[in-house]
Z-matrix of the N, CA and C atoms (Angstrom, degrees):
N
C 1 1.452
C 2 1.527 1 110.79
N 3 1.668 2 106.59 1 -14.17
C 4 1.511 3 99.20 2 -174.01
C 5 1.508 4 127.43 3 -73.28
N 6 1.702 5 98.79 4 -32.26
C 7 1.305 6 124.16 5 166.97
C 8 1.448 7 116.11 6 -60.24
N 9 1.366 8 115.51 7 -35.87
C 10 1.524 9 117.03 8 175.36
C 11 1.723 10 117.49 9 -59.45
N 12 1.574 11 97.18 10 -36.10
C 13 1.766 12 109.40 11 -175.26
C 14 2.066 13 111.75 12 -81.60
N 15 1.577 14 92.51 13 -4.31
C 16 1.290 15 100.24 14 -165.51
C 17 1.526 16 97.29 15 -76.19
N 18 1.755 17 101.61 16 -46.28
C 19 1.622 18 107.63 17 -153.46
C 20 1.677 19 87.15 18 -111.28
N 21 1.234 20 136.36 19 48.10
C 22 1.331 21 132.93 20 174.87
C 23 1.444 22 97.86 21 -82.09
N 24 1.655 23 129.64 22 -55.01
C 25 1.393 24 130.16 23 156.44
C 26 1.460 25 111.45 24 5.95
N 27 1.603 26 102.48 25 -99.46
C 28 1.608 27 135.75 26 163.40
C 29 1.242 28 114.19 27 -39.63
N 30 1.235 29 145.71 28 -45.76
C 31 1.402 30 120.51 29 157.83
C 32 1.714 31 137.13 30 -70.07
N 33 1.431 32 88.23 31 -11.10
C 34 1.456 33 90.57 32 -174.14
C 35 1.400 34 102.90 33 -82.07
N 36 1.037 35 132.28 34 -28.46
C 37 1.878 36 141.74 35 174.42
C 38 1.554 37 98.49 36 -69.34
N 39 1.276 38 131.54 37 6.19
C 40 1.436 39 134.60 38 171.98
C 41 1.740 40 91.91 39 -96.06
N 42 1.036 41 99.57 40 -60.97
C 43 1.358 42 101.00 41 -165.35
C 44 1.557 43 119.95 42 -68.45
N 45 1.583 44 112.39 43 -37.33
C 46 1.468 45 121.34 44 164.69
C 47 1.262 46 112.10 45 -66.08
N 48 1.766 47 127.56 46 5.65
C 49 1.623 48 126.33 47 -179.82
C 50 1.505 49 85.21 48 -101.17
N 51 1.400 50 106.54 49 -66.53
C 52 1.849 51 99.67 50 -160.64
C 53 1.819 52 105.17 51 -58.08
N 54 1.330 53 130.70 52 8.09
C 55 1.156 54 123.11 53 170.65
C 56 1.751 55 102.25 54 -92.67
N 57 0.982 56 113.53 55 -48.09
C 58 1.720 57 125.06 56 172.18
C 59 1.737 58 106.16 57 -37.32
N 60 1.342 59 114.13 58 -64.33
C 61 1.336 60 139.16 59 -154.53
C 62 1.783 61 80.59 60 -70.74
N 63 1.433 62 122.83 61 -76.72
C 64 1.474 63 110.90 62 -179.61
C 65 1.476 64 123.60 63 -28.42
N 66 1.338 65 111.26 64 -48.82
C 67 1.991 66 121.00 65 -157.54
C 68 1.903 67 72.63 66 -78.86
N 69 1.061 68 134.73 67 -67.03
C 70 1.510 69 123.44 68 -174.26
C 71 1.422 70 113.06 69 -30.04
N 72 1.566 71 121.25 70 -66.10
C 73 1.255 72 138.94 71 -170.47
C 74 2.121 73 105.70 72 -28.00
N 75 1.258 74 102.53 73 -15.12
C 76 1.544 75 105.74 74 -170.95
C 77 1.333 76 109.17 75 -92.41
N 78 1.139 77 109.41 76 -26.24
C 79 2.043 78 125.94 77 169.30
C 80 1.409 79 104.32 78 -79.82
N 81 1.463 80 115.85 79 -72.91
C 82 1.813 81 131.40 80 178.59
C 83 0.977 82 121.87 81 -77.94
N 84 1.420 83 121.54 82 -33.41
C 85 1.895 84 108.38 83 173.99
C 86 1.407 85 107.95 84 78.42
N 87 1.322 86 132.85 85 -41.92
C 88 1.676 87 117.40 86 -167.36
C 89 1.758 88 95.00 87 -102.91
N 90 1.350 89 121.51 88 11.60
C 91 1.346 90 112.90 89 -167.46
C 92 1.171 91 89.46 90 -85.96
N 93 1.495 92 159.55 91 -59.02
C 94 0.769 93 164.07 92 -93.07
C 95 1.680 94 107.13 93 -122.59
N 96 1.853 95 112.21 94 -28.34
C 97 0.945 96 117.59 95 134.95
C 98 1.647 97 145.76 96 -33.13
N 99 1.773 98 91.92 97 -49.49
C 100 1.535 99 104.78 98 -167.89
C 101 1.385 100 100.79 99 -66.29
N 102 1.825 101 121.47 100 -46.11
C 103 0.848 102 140.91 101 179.31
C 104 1.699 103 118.64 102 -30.43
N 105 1.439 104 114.20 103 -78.64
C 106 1.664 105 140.18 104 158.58
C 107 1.780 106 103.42 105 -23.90
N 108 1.363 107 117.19 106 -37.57
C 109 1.898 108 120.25 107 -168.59
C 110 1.742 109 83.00 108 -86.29
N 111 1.211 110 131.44 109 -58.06
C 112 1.356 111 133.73 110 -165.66
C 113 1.546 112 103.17 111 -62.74
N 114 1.173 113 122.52 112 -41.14
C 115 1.513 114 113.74 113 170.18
C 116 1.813 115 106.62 114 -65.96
N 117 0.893 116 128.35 115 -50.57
C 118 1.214 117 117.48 116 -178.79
C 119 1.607 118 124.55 117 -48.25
N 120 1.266 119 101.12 118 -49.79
C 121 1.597 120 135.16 119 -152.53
C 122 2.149 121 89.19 120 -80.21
N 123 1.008 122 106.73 121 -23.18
C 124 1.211 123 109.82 122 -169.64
C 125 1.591 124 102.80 123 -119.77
N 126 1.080 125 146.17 124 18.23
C 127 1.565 126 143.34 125 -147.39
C 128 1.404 127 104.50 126 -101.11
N 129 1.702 128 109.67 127 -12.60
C 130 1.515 129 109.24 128 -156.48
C 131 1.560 130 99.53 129 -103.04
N 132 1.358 131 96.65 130 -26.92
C 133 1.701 132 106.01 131 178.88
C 134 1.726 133 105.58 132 -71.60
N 135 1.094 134 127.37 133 -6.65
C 136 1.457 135 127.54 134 -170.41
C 137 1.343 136 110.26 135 -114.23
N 138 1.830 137 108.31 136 9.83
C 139 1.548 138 98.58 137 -173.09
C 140 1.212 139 115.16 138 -63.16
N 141 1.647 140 140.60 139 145.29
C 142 1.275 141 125.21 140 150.20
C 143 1.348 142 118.79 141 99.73
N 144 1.784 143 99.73 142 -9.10
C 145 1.896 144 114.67 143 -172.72
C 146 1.410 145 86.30 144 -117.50
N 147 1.408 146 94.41 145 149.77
C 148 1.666 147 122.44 146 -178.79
C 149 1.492 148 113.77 147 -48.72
N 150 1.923 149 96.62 148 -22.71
C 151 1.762 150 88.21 149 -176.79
C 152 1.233 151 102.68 150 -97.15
N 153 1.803 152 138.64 151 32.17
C 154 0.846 153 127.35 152 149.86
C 155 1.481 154 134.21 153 -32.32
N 156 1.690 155 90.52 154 -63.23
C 157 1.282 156 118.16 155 175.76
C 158 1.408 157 137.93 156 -58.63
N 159 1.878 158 114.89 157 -11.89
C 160 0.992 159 116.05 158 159.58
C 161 1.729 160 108.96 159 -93.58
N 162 1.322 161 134.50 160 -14.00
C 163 1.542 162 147.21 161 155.85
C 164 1.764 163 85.04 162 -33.27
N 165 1.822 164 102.56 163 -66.99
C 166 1.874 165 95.22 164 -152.46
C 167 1.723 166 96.10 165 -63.96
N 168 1.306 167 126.64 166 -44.49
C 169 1.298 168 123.60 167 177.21
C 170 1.250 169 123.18 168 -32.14
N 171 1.086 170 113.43 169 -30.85
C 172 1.759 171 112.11 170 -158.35
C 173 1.569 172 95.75 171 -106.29
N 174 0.996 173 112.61 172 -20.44
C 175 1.804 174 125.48 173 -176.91
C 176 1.065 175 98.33 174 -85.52
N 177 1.576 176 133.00 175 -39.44
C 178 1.691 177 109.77 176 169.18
C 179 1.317 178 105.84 177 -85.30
N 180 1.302 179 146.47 178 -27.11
C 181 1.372 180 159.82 179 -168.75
C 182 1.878 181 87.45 180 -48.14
N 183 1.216 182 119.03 181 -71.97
C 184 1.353 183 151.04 182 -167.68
C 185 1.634 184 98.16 183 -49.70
N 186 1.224 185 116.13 184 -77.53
C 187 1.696 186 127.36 185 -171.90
C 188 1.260 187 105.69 186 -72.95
N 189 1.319 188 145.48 187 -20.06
C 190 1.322 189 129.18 188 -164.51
C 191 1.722 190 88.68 189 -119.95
N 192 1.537 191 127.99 190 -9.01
C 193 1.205 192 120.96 191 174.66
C 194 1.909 193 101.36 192 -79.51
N 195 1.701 194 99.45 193 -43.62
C 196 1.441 195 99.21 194 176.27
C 197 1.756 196 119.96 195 -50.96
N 198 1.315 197 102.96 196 -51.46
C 199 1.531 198 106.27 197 -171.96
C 200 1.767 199 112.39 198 -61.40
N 201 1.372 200 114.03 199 -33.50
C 202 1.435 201 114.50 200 160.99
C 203 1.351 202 134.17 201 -57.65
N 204 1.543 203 112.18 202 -47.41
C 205 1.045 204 124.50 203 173.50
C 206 1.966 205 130.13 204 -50.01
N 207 1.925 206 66.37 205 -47.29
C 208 2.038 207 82.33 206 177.88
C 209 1.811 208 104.67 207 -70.29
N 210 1.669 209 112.55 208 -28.02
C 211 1.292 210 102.55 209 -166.33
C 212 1.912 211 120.01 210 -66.15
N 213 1.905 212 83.32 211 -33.90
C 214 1.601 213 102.10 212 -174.93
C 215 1.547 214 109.07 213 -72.86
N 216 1.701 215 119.99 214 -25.44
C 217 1.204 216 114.58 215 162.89
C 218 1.671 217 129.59 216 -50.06
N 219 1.381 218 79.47 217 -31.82
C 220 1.880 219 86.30 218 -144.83
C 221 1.956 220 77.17 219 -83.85
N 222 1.161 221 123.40 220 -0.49
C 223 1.713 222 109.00 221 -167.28
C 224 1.545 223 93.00 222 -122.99
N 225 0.995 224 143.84 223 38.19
C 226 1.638 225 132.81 224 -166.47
C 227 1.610 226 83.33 225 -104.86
N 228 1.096 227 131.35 226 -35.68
C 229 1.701 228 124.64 227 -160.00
C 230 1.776 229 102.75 228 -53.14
N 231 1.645 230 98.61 229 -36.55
C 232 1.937 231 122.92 230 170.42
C 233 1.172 232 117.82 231 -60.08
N 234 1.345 233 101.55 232 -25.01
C 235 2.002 234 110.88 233 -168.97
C 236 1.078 235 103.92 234 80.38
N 237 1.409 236 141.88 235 1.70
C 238 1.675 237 120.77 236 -171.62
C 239 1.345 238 87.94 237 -114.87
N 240 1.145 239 142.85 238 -4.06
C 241 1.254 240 158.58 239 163.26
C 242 2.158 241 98.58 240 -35.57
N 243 1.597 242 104.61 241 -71.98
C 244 0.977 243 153.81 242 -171.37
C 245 1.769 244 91.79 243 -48.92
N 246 1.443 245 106.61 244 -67.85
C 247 1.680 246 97.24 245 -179.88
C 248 1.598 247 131.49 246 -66.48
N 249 1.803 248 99.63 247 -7.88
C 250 1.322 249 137.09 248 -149.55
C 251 1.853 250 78.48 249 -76.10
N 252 1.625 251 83.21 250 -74.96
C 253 2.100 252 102.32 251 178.99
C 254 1.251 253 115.66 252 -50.66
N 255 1.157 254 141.06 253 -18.86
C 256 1.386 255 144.95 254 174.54
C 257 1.519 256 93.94 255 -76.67
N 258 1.504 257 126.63 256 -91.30
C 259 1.429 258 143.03 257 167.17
C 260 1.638 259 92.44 258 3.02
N 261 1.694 260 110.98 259 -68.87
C 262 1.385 261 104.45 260 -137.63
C 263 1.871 262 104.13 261 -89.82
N 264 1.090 263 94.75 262 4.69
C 265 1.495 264 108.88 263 179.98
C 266 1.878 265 111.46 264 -102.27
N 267 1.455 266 108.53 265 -24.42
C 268 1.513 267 106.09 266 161.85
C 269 1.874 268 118.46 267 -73.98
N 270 1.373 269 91.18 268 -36.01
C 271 1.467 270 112.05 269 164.22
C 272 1.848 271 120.85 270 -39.71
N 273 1.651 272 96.31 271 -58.09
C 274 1.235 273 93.03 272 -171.35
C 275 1.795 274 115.62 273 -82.23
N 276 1.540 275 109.17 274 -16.76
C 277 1.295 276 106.80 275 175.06
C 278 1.377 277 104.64 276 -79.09
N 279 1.102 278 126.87 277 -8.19
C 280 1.659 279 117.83 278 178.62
C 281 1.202 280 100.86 279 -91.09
N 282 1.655 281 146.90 280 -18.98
C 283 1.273 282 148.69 281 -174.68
C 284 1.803 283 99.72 282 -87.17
N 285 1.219 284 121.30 283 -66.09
C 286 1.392 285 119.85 284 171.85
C 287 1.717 286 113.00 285 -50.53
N 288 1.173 287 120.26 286 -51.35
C 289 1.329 288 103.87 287 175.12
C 290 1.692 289 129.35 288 -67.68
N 291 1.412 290 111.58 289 -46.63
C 292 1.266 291 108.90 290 165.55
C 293 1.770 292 114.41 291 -50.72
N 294 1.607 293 114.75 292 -39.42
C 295 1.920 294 91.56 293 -176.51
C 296 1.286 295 96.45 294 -83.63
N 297 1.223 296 128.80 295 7.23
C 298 1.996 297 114.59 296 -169.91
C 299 1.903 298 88.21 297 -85.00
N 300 1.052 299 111.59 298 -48.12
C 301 1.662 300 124.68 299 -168.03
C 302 1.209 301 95.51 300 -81.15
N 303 1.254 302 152.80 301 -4.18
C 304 1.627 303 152.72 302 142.67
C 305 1.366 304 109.29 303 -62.38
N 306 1.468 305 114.45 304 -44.04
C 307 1.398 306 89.28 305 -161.93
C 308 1.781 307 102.72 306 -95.63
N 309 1.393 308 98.44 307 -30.13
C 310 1.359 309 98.39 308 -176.26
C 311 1.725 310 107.04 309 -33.88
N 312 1.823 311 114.00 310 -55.33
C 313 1.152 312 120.67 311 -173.79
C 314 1.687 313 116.38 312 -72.79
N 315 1.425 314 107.83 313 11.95
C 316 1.810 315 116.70 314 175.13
C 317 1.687 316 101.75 315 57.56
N 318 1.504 317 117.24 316 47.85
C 319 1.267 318 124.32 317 177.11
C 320 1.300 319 104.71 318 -108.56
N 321 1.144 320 130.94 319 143.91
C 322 1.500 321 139.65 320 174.00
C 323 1.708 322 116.85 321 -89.46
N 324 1.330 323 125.12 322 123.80
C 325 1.462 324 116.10 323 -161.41
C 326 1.550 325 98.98 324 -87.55
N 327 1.418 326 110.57 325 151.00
C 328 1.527 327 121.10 326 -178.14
C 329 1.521 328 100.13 327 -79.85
N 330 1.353 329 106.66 328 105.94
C 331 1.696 330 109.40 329 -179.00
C 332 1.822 331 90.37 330 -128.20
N 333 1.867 332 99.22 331 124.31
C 334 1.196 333 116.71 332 164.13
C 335 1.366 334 131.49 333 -60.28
């Protein structure tokens, strides 16, 4: 655990990037990508530290924002498509802002 408190610094600038790269993802679109590889690529260094839990945050943030997104695409021709992308876009600013204001305050997010 000592090593975990050593590099808490250094991991937390992992995690305050893939929050950056998300709030971008709404201008650029592929940031949000880069983001999802950096949670992975980094997941092992966060075992066991409080910012695990914003790692799992941003990893469902990412996949369950994707699977919405593609669903409301693929249905807009219906129009409910349309409320789908609205919905899933209030969604994701409430997911990026709540872990950005978690971690800032060194709080660990309640991930099931």
């Amino acid at each position: 655990m000592m090593h975990l408190d050593a590099n808490i610094t250094e991991n937390k600038k992992y995690v305050f990037s893939v929050y950056i790269l998300q709030a971008l993802s709404f201008v650029l679109g592929i940031t949000a990508i880069i983001g999802v590889i950096i949670n992975y690529i980094k997941e092992d260094d966060l075992k066991g530290s409080w910012l695990e839990s914003h790692f799992i945050w941003q990893k469902r943030t990412f996949w369950y924002g994707l699977l919405w997104v593609v669903l409301g695409s693929l249905t807009t021709a219906v129009l409910i498509g349309w409320l789908v992308l609205f919905m899933v876009t209030c969604w994701l600013i409430y997911r990026i802002a709540k872990g950005w204001i978690y971690l800032v305050d060194n709080r660990e997010l309640y991930v099931q």
